[in-house]
C-alpha positions as CSV (number, residue, x, y, z in Angstrom):
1,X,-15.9,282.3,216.5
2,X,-15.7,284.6,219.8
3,X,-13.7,283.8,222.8
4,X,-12.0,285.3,225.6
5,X,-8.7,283.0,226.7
6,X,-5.6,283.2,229.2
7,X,-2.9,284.6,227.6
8,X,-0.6,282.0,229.3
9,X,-2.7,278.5,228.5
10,X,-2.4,279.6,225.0
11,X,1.3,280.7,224.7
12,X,2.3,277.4,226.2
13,X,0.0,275.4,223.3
14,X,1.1,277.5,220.4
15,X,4.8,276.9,221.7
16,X,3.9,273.0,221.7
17,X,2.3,272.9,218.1
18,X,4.8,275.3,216.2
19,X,7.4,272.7,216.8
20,X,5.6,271.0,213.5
21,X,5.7,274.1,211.5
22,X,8.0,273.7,208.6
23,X,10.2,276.5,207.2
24,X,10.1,274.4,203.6
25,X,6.9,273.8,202.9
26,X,5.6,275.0,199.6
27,X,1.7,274.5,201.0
28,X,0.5,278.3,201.9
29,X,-2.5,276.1,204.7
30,X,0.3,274.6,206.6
31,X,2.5,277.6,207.1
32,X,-0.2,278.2,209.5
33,X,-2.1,277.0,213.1
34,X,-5.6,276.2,213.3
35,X,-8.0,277.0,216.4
36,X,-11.2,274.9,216.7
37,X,-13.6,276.1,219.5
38,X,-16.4,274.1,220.9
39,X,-18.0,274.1,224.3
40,X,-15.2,272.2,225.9
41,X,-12.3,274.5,224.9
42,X,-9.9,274.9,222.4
43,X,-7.8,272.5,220.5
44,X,-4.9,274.0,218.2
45,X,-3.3,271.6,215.5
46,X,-0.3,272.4,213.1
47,X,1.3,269.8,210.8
48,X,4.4,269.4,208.3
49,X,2.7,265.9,207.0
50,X,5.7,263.9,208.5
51,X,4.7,265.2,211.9
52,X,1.5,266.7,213.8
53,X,0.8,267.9,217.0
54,X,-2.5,269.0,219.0
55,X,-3.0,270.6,222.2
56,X,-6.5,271.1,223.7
57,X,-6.8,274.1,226.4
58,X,-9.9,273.1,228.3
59,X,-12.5,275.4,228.9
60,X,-11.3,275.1,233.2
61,X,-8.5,274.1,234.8
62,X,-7.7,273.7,238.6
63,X,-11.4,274.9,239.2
64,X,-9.7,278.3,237.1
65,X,-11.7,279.4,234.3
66,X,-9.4,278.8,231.3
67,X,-11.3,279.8,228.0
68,X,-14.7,281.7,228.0
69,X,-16.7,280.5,224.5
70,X,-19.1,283.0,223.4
71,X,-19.4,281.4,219.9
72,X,-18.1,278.4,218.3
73,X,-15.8,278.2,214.7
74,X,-12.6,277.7,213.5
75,X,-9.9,279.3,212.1
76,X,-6.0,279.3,210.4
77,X,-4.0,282.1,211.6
78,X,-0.3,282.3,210.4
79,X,2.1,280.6,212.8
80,X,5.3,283.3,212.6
81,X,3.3,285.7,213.1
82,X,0.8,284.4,215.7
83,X,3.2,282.6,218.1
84,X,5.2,285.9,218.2
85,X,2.4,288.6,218.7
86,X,0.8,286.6,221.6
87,X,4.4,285.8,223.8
88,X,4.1,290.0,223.2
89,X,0.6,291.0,224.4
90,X,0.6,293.2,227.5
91,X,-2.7,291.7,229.7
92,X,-3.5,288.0,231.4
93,X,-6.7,287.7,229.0
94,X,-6.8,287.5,225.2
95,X,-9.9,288.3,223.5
96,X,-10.4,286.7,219.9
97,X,-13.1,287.2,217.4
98,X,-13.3,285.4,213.4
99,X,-15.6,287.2,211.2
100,X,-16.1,287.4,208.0
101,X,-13.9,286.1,205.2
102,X,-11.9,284.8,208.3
103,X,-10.6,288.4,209.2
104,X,-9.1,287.8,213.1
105,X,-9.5,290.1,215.8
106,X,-7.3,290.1,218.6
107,X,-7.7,292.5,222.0
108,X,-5.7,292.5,224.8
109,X,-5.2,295.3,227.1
110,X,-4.9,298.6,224.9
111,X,-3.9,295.8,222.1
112,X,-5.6,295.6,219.3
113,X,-4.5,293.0,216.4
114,X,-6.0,292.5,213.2
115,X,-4.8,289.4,211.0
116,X,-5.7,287.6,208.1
117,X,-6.8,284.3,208.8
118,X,-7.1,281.4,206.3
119,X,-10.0,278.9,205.4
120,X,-9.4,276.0,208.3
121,X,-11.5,273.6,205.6
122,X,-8.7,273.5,203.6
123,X,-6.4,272.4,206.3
124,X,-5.2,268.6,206.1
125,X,-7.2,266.0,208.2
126,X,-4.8,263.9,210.8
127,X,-4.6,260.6,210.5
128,X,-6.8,258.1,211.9
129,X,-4.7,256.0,214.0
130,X,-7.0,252.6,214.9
131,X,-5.1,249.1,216.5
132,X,-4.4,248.0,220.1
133,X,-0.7,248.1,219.7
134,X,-1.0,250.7,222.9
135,X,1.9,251.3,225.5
136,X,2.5,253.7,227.8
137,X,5.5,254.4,229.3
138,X,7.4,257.0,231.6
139,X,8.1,260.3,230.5
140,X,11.9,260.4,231.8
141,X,12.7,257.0,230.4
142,X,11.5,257.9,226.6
143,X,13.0,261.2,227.1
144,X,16.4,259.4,228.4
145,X,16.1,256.2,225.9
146,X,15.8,259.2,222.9
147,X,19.0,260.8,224.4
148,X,21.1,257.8,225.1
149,X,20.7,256.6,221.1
150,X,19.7,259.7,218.7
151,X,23.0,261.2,218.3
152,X,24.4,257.7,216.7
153,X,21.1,258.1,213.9
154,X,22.8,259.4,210.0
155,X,22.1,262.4,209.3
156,X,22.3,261.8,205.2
157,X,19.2,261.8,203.5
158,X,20.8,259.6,200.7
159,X,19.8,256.0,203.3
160,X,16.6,257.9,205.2
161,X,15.8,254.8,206.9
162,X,19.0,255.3,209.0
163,X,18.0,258.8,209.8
164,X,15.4,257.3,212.4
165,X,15.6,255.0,215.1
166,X,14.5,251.2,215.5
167,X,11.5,250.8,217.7
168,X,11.2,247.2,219.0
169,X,9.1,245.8,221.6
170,X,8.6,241.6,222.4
171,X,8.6,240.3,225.7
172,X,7.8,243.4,227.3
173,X,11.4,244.8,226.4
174,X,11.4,247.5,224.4
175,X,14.4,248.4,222.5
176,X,15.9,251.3,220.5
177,X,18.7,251.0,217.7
178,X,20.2,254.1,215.7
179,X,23.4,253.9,213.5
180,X,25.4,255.9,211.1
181,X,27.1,252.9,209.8
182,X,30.2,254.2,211.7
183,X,28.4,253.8,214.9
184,X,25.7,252.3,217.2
185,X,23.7,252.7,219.6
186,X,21.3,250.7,221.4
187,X,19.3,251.1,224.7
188,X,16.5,248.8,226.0
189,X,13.9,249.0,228.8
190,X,11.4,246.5,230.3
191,X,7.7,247.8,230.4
192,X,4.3,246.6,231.0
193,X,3.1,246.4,227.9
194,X,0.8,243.6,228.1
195,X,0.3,241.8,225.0
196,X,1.8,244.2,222.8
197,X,4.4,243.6,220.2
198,X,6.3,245.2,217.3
199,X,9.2,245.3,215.3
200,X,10.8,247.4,212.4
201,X,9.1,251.3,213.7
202,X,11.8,253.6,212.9
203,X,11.0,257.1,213.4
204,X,12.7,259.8,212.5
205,X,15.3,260.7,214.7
206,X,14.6,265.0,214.2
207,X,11.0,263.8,215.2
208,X,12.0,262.1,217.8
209,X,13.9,265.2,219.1
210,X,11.1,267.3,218.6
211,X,8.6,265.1,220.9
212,X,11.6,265.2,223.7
213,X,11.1,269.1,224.1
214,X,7.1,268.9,224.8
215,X,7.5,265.5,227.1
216,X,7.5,267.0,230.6
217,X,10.7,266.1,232.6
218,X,8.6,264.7,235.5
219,X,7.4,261.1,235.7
220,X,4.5,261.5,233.5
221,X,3.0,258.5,231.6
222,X,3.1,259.1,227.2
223,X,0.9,256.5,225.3
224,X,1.9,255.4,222.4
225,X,-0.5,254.0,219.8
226,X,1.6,252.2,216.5
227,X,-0.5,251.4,213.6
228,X,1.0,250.3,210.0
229,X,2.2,254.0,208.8
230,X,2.1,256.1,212.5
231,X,2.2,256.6,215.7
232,X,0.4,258.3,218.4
233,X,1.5,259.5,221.5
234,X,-0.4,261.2,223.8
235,X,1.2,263.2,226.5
236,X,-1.9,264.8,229.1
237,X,-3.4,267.4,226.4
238,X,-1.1,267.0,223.7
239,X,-1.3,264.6,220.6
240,X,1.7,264.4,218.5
241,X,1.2,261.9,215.3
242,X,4.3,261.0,213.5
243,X,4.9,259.2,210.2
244,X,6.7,255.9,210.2
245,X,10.0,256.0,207.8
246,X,9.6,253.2,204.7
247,X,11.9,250.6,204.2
248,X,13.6,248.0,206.4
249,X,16.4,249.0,208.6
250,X,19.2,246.9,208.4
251,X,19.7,243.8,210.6
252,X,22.9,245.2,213.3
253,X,23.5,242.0,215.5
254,X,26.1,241.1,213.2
255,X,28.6,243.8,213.6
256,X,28.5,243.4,217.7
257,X,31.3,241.2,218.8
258,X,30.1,238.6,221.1
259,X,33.9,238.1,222.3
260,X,36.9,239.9,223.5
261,X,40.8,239.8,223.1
262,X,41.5,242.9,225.0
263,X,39.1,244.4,227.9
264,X,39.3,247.4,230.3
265,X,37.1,249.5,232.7
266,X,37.6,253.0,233.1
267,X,36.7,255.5,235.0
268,X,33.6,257.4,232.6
269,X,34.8,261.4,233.7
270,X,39.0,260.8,233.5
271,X,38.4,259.1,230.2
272,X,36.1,261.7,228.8
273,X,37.9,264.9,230.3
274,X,41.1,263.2,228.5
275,X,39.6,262.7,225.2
276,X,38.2,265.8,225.4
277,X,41.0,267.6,225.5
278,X,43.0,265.3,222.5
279,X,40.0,266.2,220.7
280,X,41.4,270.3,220.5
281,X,44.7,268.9,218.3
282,X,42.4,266.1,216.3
283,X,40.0,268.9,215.3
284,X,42.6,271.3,214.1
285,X,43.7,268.3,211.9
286,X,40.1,268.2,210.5
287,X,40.0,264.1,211.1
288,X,38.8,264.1,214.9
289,X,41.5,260.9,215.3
290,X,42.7,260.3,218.6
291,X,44.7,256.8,219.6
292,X,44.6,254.9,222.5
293,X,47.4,252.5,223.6
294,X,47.1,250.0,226.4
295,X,50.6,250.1,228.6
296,X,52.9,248.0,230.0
297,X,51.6,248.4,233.5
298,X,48.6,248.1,232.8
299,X,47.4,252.1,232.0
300,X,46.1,253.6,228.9
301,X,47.3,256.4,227.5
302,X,45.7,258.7,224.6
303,X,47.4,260.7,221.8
304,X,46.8,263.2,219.1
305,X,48.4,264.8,216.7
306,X,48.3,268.0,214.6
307,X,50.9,269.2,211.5
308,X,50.7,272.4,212.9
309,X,50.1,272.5,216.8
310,X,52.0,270.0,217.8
311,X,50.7,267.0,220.0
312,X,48.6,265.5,222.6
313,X,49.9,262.9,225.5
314,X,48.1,261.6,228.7
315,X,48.3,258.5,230.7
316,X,45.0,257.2,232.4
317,X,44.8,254.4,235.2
318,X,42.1,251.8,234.4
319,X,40.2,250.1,237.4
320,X,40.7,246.6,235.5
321,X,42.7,245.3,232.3
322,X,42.8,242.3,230.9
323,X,43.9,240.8,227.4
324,X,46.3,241.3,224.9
325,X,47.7,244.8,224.2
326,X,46.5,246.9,221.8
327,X,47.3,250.2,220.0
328,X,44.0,251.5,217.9
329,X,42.4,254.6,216.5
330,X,38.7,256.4,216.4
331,X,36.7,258.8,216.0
332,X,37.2,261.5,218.9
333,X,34.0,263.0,218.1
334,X,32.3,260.0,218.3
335,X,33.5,258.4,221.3
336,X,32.6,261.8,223.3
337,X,29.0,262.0,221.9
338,X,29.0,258.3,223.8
339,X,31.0,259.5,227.1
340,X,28.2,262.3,227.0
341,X,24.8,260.3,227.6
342,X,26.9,257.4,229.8
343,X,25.3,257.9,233.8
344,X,27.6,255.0,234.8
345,X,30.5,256.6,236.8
346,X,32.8,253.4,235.0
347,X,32.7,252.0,231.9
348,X,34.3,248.9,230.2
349,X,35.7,248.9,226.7
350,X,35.9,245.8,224.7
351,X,38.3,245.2,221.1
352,X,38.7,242.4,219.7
353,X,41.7,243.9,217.2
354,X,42.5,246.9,215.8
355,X,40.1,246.5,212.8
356,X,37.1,245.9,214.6
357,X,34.3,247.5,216.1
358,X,35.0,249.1,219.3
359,X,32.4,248.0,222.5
360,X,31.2,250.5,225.2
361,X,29.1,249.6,228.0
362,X,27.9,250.9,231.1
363,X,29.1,249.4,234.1
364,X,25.9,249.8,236.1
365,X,23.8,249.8,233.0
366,X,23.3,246.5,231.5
367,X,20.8,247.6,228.7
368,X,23.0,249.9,227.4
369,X,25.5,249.3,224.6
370,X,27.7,251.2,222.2
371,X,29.8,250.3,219.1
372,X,32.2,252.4,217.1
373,X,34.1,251.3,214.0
374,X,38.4,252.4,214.5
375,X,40.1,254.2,211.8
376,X,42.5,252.7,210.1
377,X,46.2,254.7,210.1
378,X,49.6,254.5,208.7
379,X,51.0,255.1,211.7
């Protein structure tokens, strides 16, 4: 294998496939990347067998030439190593050579590398993802759906299916679900999906996180291809294959309250700045609890405490109130990683007693919807 490449079409795909290198992995082939060149470019693939990613560098780009093949091969060059060494190489072009025994060559400039590649035969074959279950769907929305629901997904290994989120898709509605047991999330999206439906995908929620960072931030389409154990999605040159978590995730309609003895809309920034700053005393305290008290004219106002700081007092104004008053406590923590991914500039809160879940939603945002479980205090 012999080819001469721009340095910056390959620093941008090694940066894309080392986000599936694992730190943990006991298997010496996938500490590594591996290069395949043919006469249409090159395609780098790295995998941690949960996820995979690929990214082809064709041979031109914008009537540029990209990659110049002077002979065809493959190779496994470790990733640490590799992504570092050529993010430092001094000229545009990169010149790489395999020869025997796998030995790389790498010139660039006054640069010259030499590093000890691995057999890519022994390197693990990705899936074969076959079906129609195909969707595509804008990059800013997935992006934005994976936002607006990942930070409610467990991060306890002891229940892994909660450690993903809940694809759905019927109708044309597709619809995401992630919960900690202490709290949910839930955000849906109508697309044109055609004829495709399915239910009970849950992804991990790191891999998930992972696919955000290569997704550009511009409106571009990602297809997604779901089959019985993966799923595909291909963003323009880039594959990223990720396995589907086992097990059934647990049915969450029940614990939404479909009615309401106390409701209020707030403004989204006062109500956030405010709990933000209750938050200081409630983390000192180590318990993140901060209470929230309806008042007699019709305000809010929301407390904290700590043994050793002292306390925390501030009235809000709410845009509308209406129900019985109420006096509850939560999860500081939580509620901010909620106020964080709300757009809506007001939001309404729902109870339905001081026991039971807590409902957030979006004023201008009707398929979003968040649910946190209160504490319950002496006090």
């Amino acid at each position: 294998m012999k080819i001469s490449i721009l340095k910056n079409y390959l620093n941008d795909s090694i940066q894309q496939v080392y986000k599936a290198i694992s730190s943990r992995t006991t298997i010496p082939i996938l500490t590594g990347i591996k290069l395949d060149v043919n006469h249409q470019g090159v395609t780098l693939t790295a995998s941690d067998t949960d996820i995979s990613i690929q990214s082809f560098i064709p041979v031109e780009d914008d009537n540029q030439t990209v990659v110049q093949v002077e002979q065809t091969g493959s190779v496994v060059l470790p990733a640490k190593f590799f992504v570092e060494i050529i993010k430092k190489l001094p000229s545009q072009e990169i010149v790489m050579e395999v020869k025997d025994h796998f030995q790389t060559f790498i010139s660039s400039g006054a640069t010259e590398i030499q590093m000890v590649g691995l057999d890519p035969e022994e390197f693990p074959i990705l899936p074969a993802i076959e079906g129609n279950q195909t969707l595509s769907i804008p990059g800013d929305l997935l992006k934005n759906m994976i936002k607006q629901t990942g930070f409610s997904i467990s991060t306890h290994e002891t229940t892994p299916i909660l450690t993903g989120i809940l694809w759905n898709l019927e109708d044309n509605e597709l619809k995401f679900t992630a919960t900690d047991r202490h709290r949910l999330a839930t955000r849906s999206a109508q697309l044109n999906g055609g004829d495709v439906k399915f239910n009970n995908v849950v992804i991990a929620g790191k891999t998930l996180s992972e696919l955000s960072k290569i997704v550009p931030d511009q409106n571009t389409l990602v297809d997604i291809l779901v089959s019985d154990n993966q799923v595909l999605f291909k963003i323009e040159n880039v594959l990223f294959y990720s396995r589907i978590l086992e097990g059934i995730y647990p049915d969450t309609s029940r614990i939404i309250p479909t009615s309401y003895k106390t409701e209020l809309i707030i403004d989204t920034k006062k109500l956030s700045e405010s709990i933000d700053r209750a938050y200081l005393l409630s983390r000192e305290e180590k318990t993140n609890i901060v209470r929230l008290q309806t008042l007699d004219h019709g305000g809010i106002e929301i407390s904290s405490s700590s043994t050793e700081l002292g306390k925390v007092r501030e009235e809000l104004d709410v845009v509308d109130f209406k129900g019985e008053p109420l006096r509850i406590s939560f999860n500081s923590k939580y509620m901010l990683d909620v106020l964080k991914v709300v757009e809506s500039e007001q939001l309404m809160i729902a109870f339905t007693g001081i026991m039971s879940p807590i409902v957030l939603k979006p004023m201008d945002d009707s398929n979003s919807l968040y649910v946190i479980l209160p504490y319950r205090t002496n006090n």
